[in-house]
N, C-alpha and C positions, 0 to 999 in steps of 0.2 A: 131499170136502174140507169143511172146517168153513166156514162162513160167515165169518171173522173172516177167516181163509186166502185162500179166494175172494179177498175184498176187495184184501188185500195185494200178491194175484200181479196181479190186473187192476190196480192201482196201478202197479206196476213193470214191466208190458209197457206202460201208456199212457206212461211216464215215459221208457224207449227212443226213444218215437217225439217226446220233448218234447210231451206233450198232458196236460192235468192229468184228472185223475178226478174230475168234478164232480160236483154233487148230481141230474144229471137220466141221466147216464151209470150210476152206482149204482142209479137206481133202474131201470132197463131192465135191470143184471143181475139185481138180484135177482127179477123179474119174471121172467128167463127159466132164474135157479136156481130157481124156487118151482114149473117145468112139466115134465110128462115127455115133452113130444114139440114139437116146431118150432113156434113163433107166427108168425103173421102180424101185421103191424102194425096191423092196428084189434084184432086180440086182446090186443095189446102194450097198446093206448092204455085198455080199455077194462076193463085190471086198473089202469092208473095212469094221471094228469090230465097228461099233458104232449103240448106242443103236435106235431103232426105232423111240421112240416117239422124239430122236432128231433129229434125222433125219428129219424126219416131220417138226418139230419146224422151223430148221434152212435152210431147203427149201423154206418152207413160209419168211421167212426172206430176202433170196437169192430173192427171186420173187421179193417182195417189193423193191427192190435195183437195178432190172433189169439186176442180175447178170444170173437167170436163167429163163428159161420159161416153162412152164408146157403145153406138147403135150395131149389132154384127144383123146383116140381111142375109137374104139365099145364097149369095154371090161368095168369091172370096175374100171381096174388098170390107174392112170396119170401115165405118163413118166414124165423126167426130163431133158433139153438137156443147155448147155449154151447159152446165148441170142446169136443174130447174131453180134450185138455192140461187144462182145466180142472173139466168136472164129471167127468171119473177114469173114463169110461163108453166106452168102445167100442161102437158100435151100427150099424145100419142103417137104410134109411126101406122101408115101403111108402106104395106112391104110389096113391091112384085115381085115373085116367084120368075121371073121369065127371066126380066133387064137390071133387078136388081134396085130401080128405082127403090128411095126412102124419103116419104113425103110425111110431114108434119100432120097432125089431125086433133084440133079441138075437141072434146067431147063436150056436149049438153051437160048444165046441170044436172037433170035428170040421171042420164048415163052415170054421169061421175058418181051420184049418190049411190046408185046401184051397184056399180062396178066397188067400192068400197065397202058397202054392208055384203056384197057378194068373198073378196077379199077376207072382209073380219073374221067371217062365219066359217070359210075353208080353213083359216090359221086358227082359229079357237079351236076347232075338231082335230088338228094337229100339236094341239098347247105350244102355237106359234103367235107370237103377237105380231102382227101387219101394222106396218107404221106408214106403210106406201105402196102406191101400185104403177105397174107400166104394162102398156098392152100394145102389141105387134097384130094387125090385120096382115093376114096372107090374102093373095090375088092377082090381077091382073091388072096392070096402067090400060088407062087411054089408048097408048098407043101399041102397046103388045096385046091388047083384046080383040 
């Protein structure tokens, strides 16, 4: 999605919830349009100068609007990444268990197919209906293996 686009759609989900799109909420998206994998909030603050606890604020906001979504790994830090609605991406996370690392992960077609008729199947036998899936690999990086 173009950046101009971006802008407009996060406009008009903050504007559903009556919440305006300010100059400190813009700059956290495009902070976390300009990354390929989940920030943490001192990585947020320390690509741009604003102050923490709005950060926070306007995260939680972002959420509520379904502009961002919040990755929780082993650690106690949340990441923050933009929804899939919005950067057009379908993806997964790998997680390290150790450093907390949270890395982006394509699945195969293939995969995808299965992880969905896998999905349908477990929410029909709960008379749940699955409209989506997200899947977390546990393990070890590179560099803590």
């Amino acid at each position: 999605m173009a950046r101009n686009q971006l802008h407009e759609q996060v406009g008009l989900r903050l504007a559903a919830l009556d919440q305006r799109y300010t100059k400190s909420r813009r700059s956290l998206v495009e902070v976390l349009a300009d990354t390929d994998r989940p920030m943490t909030i001192s990585e947020i603050l320390s690509a741009r100068a604003l102050p923490q606890s709005s950060a926070y604020r306007n995260l939680v906001v972002l959420g509520e609007a379904g502009v961002v979504h919040r990755v929780v790994a082993t650690d106690d830090l949340s990441r923050f990444e933009l929804s899939e609605a919005l950067s057009g991406r379908h993806h997964h996370h790998l997680i390290c268990e150790v450093c907390g690392l949270v890395a982006d992960m394509d699945a195969s077609p293939q995969l995808e197919r299965a992880l969905a008729e896998a999905a349908r199947a477990a929410g029909e036998s709960a008379g749940f209906e699955v409209t989506d899936h997200r899947i977390d690999l546990m393990g070890r990086c590179t560099d803590c293996r």
